[in-house]
DSSP file (Angstrom, degrees, kcal/mol; ACC not computed):
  #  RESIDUE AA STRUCTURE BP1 BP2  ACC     N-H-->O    O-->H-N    N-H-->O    O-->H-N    TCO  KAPPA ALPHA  PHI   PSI    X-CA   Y-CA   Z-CA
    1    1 A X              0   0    0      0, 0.0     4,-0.1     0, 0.0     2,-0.0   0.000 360.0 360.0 360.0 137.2  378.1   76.9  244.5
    2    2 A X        -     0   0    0      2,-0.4     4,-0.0     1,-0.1     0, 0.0  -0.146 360.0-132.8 -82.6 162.0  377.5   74.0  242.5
    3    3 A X  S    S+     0   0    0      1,-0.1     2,-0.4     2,-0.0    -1,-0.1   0.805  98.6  71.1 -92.5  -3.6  380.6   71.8  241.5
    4    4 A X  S    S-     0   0    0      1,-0.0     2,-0.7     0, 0.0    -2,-0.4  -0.867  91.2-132.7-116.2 134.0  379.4   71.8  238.0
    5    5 A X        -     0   0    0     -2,-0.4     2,-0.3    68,-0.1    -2,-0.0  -0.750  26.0-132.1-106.3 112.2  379.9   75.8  236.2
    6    6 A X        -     0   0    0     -2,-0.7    21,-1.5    65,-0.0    22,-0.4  -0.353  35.7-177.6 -64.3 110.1  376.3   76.4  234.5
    7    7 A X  E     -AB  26  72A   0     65,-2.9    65,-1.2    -2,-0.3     2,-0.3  -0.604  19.8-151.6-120.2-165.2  377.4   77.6  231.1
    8    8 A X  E     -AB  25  71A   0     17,-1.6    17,-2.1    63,-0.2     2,-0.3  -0.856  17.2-177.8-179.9 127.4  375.0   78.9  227.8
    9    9 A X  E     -AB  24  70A   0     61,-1.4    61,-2.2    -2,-0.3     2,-0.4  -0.973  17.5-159.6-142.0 142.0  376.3   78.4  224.3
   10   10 A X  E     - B   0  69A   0     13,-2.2    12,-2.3    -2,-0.3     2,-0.5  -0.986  15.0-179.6-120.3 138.2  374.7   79.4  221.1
   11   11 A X  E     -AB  21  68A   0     57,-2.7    57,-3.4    -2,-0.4     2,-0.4  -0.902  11.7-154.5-128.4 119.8  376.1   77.3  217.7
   12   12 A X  E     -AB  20  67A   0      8,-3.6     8,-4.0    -2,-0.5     2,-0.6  -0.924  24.7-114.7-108.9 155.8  374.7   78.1  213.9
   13   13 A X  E >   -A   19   0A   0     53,-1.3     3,-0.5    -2,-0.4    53,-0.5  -0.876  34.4-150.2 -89.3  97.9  374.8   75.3  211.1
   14   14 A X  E >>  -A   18   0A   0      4,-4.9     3,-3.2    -2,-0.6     4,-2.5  -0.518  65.9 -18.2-101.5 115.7  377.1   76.5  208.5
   15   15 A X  T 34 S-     0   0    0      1,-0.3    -1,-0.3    -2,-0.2     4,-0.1   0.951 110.9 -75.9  69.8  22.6  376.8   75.6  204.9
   16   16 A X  T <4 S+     0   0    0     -3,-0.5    -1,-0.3     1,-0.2    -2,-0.1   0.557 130.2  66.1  41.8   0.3  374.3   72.4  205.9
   17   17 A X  T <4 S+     0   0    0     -3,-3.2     2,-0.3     1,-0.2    -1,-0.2   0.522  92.4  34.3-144.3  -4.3  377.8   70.5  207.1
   18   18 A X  E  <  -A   14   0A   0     -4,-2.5    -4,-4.9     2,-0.0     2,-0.4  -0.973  67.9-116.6-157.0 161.7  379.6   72.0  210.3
   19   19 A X  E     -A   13   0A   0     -2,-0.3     2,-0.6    -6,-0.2    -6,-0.3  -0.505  21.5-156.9 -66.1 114.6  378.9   73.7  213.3
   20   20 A X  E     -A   12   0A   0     -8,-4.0    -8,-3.6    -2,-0.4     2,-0.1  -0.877  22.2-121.7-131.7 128.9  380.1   77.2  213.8
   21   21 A X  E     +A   11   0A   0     -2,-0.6   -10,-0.2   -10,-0.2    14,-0.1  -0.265  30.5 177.5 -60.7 126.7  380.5   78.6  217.6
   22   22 A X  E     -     0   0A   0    -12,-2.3    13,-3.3     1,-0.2     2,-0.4   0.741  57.3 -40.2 -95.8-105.3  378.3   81.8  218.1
   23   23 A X  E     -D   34   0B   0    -13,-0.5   -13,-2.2    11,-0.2     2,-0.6  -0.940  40.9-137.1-146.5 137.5  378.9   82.4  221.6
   24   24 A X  E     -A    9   0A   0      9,-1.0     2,-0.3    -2,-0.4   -15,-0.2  -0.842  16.8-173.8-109.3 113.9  379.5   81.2  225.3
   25   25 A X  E     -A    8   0A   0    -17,-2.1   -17,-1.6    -2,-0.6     2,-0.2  -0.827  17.9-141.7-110.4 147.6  378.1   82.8  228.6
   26   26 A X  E  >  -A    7   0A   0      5,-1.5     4,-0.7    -2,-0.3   -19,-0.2  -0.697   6.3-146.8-103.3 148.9  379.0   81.7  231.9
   27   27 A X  T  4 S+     0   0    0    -21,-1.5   -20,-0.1    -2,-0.2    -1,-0.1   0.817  91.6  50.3-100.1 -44.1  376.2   81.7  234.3
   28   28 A X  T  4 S+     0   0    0    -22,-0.4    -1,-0.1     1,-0.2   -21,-0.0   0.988 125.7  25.5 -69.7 -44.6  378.2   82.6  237.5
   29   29 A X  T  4 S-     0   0    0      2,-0.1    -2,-0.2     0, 0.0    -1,-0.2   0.554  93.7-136.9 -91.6  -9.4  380.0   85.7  236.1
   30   30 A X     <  +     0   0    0     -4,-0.7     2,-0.3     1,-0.2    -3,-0.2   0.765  52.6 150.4  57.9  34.1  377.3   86.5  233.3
   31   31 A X        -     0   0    0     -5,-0.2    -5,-1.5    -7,-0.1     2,-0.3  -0.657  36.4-145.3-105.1 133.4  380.4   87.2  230.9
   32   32 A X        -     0   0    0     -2,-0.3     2,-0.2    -7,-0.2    -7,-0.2  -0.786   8.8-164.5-108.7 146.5  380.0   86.5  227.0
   33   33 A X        -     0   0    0     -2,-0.3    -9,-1.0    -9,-0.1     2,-0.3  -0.898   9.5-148.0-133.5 141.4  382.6   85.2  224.9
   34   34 A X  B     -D   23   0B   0     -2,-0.2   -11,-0.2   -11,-0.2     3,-0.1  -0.947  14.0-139.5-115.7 136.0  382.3   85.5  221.1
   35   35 A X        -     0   0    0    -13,-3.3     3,-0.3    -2,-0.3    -1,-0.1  -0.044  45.9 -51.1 -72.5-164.1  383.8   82.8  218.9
   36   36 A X  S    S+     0   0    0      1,-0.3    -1,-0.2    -2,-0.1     3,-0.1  -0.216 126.0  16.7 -56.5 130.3  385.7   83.3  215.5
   37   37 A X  S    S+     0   0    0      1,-0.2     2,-0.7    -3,-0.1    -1,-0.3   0.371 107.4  96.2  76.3 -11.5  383.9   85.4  213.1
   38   38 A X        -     0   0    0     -3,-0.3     2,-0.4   -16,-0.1    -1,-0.2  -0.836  49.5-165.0-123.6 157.8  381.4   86.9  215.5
   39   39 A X    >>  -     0   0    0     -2,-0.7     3,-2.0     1,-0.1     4,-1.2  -0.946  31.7-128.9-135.8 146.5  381.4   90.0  217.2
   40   40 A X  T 34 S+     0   0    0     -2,-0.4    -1,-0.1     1,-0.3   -17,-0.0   0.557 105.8  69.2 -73.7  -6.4  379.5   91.3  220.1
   41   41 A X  T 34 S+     0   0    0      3,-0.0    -1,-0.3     1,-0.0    16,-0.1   0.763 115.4  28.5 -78.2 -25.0  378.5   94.6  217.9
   42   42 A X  T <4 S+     0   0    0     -3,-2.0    15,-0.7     1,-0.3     2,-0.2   0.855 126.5  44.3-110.0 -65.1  376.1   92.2  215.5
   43   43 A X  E  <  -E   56   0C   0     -4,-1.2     2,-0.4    13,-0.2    -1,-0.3  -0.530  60.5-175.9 -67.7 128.3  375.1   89.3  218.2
   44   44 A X  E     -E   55   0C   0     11,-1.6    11,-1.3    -2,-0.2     2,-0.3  -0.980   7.8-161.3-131.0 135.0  374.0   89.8  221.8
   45   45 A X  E     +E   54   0C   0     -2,-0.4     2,-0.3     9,-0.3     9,-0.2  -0.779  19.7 165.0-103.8 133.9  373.3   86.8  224.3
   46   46 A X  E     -E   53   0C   0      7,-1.6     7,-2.2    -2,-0.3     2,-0.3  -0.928  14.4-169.3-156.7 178.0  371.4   87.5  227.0
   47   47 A X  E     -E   52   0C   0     -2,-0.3     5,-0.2     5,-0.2     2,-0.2  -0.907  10.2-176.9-172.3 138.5  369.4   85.2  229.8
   48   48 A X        -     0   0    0      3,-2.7     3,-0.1    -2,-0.3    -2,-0.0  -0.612  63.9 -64.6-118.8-154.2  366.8   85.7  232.7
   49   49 A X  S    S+     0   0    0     -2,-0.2     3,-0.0     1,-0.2     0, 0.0   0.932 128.1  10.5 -55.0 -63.7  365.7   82.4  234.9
   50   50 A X  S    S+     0   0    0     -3,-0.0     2,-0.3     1,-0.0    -1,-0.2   0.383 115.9  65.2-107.7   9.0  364.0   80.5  232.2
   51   51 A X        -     0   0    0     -3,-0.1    -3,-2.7     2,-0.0     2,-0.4  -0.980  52.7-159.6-149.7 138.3  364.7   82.0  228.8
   52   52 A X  E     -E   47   0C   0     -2,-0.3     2,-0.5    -5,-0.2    -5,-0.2  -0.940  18.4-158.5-119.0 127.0  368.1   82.5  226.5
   53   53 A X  E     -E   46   0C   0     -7,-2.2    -7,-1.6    -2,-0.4     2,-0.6  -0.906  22.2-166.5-131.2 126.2  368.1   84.8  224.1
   54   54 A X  E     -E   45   0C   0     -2,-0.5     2,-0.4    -9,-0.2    -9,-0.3  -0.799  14.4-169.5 -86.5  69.1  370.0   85.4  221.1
   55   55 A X  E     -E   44   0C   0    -11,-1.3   -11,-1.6    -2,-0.6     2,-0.3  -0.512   2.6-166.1 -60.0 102.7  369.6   89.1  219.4
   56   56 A X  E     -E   43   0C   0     -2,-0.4     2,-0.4   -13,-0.2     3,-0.2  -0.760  11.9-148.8 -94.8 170.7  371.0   89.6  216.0
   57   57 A X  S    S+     0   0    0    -15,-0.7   -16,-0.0     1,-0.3    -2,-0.0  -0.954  76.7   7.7-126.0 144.8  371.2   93.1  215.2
   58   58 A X  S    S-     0   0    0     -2,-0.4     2,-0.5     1,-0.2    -1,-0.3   0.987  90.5-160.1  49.4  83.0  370.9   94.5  211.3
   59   59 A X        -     0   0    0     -3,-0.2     2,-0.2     3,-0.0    -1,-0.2  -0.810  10.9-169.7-104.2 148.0  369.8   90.7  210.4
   60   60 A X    >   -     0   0    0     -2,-0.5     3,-3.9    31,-0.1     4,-0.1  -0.720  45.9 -84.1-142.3 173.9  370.2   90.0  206.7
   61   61 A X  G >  S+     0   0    0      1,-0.3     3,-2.2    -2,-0.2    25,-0.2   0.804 124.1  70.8 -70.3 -23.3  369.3   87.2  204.3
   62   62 A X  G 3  S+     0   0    0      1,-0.3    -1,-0.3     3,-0.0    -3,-0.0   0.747  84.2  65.5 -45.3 -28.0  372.6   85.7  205.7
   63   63 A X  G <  S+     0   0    0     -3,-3.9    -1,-0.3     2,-0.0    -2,-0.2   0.405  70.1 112.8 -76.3  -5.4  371.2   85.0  209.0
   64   64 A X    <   +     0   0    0     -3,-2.2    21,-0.2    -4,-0.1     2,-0.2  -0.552  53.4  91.3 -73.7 150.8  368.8   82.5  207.7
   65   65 A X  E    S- C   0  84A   0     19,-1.1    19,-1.6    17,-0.2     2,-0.4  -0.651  79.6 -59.1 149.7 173.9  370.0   79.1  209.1
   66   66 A X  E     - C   0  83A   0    -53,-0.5   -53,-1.3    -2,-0.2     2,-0.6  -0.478  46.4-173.1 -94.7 125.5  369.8   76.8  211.5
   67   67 A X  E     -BC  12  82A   0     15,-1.5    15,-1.7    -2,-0.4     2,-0.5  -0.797   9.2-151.2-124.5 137.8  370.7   78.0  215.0
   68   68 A X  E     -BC  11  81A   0    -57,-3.4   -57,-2.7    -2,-0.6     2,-0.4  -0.958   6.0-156.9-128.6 121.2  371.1   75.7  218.6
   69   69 A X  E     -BC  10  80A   0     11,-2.8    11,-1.0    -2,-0.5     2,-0.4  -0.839  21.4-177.9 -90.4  90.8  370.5   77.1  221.8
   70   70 A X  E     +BC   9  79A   0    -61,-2.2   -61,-1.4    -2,-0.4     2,-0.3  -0.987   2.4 177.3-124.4 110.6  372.8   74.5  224.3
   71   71 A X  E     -BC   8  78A   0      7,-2.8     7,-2.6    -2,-0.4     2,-0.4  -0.868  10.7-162.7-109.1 144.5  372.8   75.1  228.5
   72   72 A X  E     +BC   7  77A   0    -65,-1.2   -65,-2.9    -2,-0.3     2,-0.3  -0.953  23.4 150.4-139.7 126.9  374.5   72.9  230.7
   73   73 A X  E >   + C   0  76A   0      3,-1.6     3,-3.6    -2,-0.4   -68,-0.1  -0.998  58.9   6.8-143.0 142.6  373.6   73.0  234.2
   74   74 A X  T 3  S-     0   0    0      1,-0.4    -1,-0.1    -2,-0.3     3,-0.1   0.800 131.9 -52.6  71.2  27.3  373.6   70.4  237.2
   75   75 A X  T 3  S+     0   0    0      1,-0.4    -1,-0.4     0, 0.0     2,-0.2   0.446 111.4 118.1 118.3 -30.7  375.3   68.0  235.1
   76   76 A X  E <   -C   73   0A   0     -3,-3.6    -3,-1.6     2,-0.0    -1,-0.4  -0.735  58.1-137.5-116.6 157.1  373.0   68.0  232.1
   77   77 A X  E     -C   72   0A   0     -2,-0.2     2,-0.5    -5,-0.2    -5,-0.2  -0.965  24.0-175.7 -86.4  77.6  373.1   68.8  228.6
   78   78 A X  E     -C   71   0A   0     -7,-2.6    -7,-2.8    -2,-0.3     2,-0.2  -0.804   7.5-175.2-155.9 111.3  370.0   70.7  227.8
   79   79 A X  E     +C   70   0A   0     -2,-0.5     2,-0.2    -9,-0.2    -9,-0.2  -0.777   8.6 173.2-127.6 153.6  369.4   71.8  223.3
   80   80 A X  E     -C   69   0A   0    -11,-1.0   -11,-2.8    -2,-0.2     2,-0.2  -0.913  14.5-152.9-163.8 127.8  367.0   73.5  222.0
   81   81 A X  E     -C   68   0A   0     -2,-0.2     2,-0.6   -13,-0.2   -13,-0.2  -0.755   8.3-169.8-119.1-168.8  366.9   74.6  218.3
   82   82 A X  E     -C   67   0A   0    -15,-1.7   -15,-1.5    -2,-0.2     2,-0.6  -0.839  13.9-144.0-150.2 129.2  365.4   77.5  216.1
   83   83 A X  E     -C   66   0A   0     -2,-0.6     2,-0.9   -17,-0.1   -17,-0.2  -0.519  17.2-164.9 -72.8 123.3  365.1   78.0  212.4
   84   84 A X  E     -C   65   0A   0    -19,-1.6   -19,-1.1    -2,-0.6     2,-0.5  -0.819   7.7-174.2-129.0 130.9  365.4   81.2  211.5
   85   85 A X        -     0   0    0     -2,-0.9     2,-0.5   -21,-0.2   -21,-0.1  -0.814   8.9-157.4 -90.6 134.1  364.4   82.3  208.1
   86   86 A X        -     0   0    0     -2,-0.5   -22,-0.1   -25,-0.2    -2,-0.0  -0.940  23.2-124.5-135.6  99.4  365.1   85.8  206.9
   87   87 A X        +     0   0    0     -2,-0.5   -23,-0.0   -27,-0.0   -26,-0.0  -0.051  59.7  38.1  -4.6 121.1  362.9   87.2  204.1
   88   88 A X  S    S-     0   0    0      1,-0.1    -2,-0.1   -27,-0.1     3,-0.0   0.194  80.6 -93.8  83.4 167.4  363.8   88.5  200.8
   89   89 A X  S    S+     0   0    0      1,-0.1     2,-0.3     2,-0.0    -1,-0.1   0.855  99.2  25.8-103.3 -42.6  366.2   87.8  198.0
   90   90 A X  S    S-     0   0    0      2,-0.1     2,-0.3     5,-0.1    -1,-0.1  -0.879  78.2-102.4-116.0 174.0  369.3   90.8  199.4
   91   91 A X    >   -     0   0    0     -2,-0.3     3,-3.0   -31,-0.1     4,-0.4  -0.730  42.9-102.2 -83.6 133.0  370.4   92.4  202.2
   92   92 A X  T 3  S+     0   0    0      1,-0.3    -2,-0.1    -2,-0.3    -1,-0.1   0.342 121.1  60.7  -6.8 -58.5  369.3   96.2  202.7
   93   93 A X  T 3> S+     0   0    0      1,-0.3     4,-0.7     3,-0.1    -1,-0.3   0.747 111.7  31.2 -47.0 -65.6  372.7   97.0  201.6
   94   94 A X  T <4 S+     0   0    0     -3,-3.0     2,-0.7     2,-0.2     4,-0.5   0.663 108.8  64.7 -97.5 -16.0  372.5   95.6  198.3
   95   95 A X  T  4 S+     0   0    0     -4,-0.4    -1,-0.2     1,-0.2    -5,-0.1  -0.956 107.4  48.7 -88.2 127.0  368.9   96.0  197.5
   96   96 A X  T  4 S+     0   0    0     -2,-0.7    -2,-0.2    -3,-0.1    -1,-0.2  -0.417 107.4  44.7  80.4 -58.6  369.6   99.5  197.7
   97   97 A X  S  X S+     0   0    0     -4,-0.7     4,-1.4     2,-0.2    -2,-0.2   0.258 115.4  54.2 -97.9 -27.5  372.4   99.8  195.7
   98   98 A X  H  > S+     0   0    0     -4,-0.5     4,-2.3     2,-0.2     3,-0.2   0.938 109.6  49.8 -82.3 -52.9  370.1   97.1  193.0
   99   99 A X  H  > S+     0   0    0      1,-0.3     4,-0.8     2,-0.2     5,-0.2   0.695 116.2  45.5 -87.0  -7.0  366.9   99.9  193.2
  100  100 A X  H  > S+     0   0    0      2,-0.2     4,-1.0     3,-0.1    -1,-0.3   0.824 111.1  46.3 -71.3 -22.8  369.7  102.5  192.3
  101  101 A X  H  X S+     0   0    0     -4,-1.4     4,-1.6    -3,-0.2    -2,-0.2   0.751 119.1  46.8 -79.5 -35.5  371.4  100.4  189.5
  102  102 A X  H  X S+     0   0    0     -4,-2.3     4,-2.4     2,-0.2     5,-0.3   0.798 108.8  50.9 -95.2 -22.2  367.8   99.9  188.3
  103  103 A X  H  X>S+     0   0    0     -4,-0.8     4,-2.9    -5,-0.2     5,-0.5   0.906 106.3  57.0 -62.2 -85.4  366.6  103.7  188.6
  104  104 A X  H >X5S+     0   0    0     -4,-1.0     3,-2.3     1,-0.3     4,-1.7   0.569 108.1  47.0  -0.4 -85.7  369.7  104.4  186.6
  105  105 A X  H 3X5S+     0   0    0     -4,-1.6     4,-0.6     1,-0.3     3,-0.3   0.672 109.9  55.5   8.0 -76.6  368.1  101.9  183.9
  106  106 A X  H 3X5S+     0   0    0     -4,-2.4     4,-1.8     1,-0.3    -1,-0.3   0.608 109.8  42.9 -59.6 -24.1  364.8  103.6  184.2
  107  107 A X  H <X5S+     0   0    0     -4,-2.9     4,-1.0    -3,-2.3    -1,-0.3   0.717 111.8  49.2-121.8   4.9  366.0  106.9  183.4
  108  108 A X  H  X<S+     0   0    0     -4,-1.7     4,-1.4    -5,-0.5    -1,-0.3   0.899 113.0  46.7 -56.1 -43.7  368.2  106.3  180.8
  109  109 A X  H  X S+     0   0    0     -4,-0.6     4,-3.1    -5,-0.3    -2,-0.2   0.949 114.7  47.9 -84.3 -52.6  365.8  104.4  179.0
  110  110 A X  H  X S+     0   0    0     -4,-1.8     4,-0.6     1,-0.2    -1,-0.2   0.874 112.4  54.0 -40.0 -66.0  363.0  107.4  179.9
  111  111 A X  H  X S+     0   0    0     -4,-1.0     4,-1.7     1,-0.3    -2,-0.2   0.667 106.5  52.1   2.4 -67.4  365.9  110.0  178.5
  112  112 A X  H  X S+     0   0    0     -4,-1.4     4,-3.8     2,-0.2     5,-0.4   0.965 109.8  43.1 -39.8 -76.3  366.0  108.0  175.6
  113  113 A X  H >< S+     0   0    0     -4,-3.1     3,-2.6     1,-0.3     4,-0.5   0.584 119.6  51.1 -42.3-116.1  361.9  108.1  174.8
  114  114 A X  H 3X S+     0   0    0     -4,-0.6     4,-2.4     1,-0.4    -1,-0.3   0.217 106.4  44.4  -4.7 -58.1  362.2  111.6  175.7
  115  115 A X  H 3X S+     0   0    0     -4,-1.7     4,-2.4    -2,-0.4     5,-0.4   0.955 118.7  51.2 -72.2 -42.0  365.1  112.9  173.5
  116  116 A X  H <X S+     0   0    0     -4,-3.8     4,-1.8    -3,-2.6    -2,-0.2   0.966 109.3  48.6 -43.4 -54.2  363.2  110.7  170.6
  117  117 A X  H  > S+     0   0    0     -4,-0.5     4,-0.9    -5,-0.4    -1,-0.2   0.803 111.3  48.1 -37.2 -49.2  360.2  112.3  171.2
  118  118 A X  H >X S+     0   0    0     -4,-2.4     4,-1.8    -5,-0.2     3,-1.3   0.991 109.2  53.9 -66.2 -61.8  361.7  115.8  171.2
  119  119 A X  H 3X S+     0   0    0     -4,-2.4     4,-0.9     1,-0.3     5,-0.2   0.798 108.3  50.2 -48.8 -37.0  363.6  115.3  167.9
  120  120 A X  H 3X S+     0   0    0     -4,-1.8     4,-1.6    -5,-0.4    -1,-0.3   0.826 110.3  43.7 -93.2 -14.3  360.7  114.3  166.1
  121  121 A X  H <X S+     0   0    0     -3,-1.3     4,-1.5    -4,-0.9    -1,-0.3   0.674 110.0  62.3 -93.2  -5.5  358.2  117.2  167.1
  122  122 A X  H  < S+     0   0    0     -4,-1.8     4,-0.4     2,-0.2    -2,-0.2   0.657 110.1  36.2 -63.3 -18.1  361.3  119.3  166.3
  123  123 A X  H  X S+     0   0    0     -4,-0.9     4,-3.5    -5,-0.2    -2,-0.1   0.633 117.2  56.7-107.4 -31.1  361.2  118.0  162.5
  124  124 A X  H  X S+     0   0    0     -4,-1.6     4,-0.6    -5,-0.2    -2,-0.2   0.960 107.0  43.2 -59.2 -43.0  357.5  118.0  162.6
  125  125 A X  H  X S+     0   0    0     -4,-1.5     4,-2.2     2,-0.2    -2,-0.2   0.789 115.8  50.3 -82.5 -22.0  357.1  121.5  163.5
  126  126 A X  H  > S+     0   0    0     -4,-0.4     4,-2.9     2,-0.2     5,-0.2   0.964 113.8  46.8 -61.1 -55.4  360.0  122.6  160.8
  127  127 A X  H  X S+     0   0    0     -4,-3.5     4,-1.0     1,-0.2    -2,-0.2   0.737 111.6  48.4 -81.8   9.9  358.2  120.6  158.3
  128  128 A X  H >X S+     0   0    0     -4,-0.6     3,-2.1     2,-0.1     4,-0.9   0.866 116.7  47.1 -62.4 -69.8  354.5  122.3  159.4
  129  129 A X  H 3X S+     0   0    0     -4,-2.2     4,-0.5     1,-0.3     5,-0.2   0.612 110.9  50.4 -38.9 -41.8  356.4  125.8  159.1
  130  130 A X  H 3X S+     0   0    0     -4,-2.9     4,-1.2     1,-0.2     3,-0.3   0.934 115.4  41.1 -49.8 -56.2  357.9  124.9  155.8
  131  131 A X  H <X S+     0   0    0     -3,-2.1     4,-3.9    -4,-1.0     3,-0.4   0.899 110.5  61.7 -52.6 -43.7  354.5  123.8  154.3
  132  132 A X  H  X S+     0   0    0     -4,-0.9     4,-1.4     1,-0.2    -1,-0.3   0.708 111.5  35.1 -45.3 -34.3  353.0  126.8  156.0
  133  133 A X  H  X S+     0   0    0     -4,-0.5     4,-1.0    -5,-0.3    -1,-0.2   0.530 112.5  55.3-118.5  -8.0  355.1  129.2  154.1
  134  134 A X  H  X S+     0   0    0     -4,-1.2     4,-1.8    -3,-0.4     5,-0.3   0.868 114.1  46.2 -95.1 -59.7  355.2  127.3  150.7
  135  135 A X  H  < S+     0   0    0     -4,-3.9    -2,-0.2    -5,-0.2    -3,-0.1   0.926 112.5  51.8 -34.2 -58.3  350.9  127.5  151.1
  136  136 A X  H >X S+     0   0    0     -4,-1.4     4,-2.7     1,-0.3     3,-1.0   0.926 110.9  45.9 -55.6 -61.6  351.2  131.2  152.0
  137  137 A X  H 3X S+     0   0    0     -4,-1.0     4,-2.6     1,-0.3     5,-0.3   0.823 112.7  50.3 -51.4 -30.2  353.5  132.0  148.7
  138  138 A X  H 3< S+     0   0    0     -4,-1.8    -1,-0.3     2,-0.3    -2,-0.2   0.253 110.0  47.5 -94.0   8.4  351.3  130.1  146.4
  139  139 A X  H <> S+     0   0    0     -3,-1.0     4,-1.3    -5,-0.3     5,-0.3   0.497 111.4  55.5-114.8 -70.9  348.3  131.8  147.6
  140  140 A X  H >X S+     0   0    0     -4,-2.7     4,-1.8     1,-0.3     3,-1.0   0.820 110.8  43.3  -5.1 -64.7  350.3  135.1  147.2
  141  141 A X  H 3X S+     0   0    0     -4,-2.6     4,-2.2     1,-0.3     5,-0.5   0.903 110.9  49.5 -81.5 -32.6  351.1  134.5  143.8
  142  142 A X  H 34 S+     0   0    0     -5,-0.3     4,-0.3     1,-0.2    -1,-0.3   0.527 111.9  51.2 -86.4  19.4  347.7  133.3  142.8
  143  143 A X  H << S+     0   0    0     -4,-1.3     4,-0.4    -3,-1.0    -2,-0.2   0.795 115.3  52.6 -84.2 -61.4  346.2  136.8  144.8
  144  144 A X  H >X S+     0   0    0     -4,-1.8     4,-1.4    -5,-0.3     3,-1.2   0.798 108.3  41.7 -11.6 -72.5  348.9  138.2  142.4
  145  145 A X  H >X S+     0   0    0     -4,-2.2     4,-3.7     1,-0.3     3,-0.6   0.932 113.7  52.8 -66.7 -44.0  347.9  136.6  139.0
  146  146 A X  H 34 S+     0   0    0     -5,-0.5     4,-0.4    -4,-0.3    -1,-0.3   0.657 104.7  50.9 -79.9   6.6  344.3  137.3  139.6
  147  147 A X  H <> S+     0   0    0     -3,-1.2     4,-0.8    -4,-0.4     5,-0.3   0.496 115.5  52.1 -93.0 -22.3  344.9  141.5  140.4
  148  148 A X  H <X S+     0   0    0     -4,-1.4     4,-2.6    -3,-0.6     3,-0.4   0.892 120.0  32.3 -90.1 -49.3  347.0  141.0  136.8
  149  149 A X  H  X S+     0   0    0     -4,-3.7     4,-0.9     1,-0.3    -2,-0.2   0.816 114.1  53.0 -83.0 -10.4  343.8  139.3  135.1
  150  150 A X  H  4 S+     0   0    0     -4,-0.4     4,-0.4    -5,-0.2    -1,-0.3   0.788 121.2  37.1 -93.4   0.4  341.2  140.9  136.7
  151  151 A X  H >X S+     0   0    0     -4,-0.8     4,-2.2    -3,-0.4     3,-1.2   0.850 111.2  57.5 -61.6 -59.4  343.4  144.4  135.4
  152  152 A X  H 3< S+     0   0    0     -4,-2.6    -3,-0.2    -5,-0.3    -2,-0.1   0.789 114.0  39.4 -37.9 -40.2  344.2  142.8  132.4
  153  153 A X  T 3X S+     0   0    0     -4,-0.9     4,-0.9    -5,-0.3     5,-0.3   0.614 109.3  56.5 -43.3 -47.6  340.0  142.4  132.0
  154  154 A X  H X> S+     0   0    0     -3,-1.2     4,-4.3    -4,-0.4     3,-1.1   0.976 109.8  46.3 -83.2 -52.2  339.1  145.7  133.3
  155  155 A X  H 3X S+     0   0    0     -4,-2.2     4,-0.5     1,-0.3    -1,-0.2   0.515 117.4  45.9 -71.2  -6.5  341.7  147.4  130.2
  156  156 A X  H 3> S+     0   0    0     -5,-0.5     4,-1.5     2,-0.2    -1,-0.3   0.758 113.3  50.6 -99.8 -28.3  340.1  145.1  127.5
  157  157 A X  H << S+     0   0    0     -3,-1.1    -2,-0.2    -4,-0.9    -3,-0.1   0.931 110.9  44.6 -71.7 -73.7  336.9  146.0  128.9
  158  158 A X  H  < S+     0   0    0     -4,-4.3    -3,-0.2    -5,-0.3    -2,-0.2   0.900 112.2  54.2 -45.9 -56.9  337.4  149.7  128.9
  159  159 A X  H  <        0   0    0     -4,-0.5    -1,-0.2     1,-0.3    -2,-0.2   0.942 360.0 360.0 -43.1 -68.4  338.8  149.5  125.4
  160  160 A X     <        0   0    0     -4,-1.5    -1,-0.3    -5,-0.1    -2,-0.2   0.322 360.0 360.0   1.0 360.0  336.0  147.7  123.9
């Protein structure tokens, strides 16, 4: 056993202006410790001979920042960072809750159109029917007037 205890730290850059402790594994006992504010349910650390590896799990646009990878072994100090960028403008969560708030929108707004739409072939087709029946009577009476003149004709004729 070495007198110096081989340790593995991971650190993210908070805010562009301080350092905030992710987590420390100890090399001999393979034991993780999570600082303040992280928990082993979202972050998992884990290590083989040459490679340390950080897993977040359910990574969100939060994650994006800048994140430092630190071993000390034998004595030495040994950094390594990685940027890590996370895609898109919210987190699952909230776009989600955004494409329901905007469906919502949409189908008011559709609703809207729709109930306009209805109202007004409902006042069109009253004012066909109306016209429809106003035509009918005035053809009615003028079938009327001309069975009166063509009687009215026939009894002048016949007199004659």
């Amino acid at each position: 056993m070495s007198k110096y205890d081989d340790l593995t730290f991971w650190f993210r850059l908070v805010n562009g202006t301080k350092m905030g402790c992710i987590s420390v594994m100890y090399k001999t006992t393979h034991s993780v410790s999570y600082c303040n504010g992280f928990q082993s349910g979202t972050f998992e650390i884990s290590s083989n001979i040459s490679t340390v590896f950080l897993k977040i799990k359910q990574v969100d646009l939060s994650d994006s920042g800048l994140y430092f990878c630190g071993v000390y072994t034998g004595g030495q100090m040994l950094f390594n960072t990685v940027h890590l960028n996370v895609k898109g403008s919210v987190g699952l969560h909230e776009a989600d809750s955004k494409c329901r708030t905007e469906s919502d929108g949409t189908s008011k707004l559709i609703s809207v159109i729709l109930g306009g739409v209805t109202v007004s072939l409902v006042v069109l087709i009253i004012g066909l029917t109306v016209q429809n029946r106003k035509l009918q009577r005035a053809n009615e009476e003028e079938t009327v007037e001309q069975s009166e003149v063509s009687t009215t004709f026939l009894c002048l004729f016949e007199t004659a």
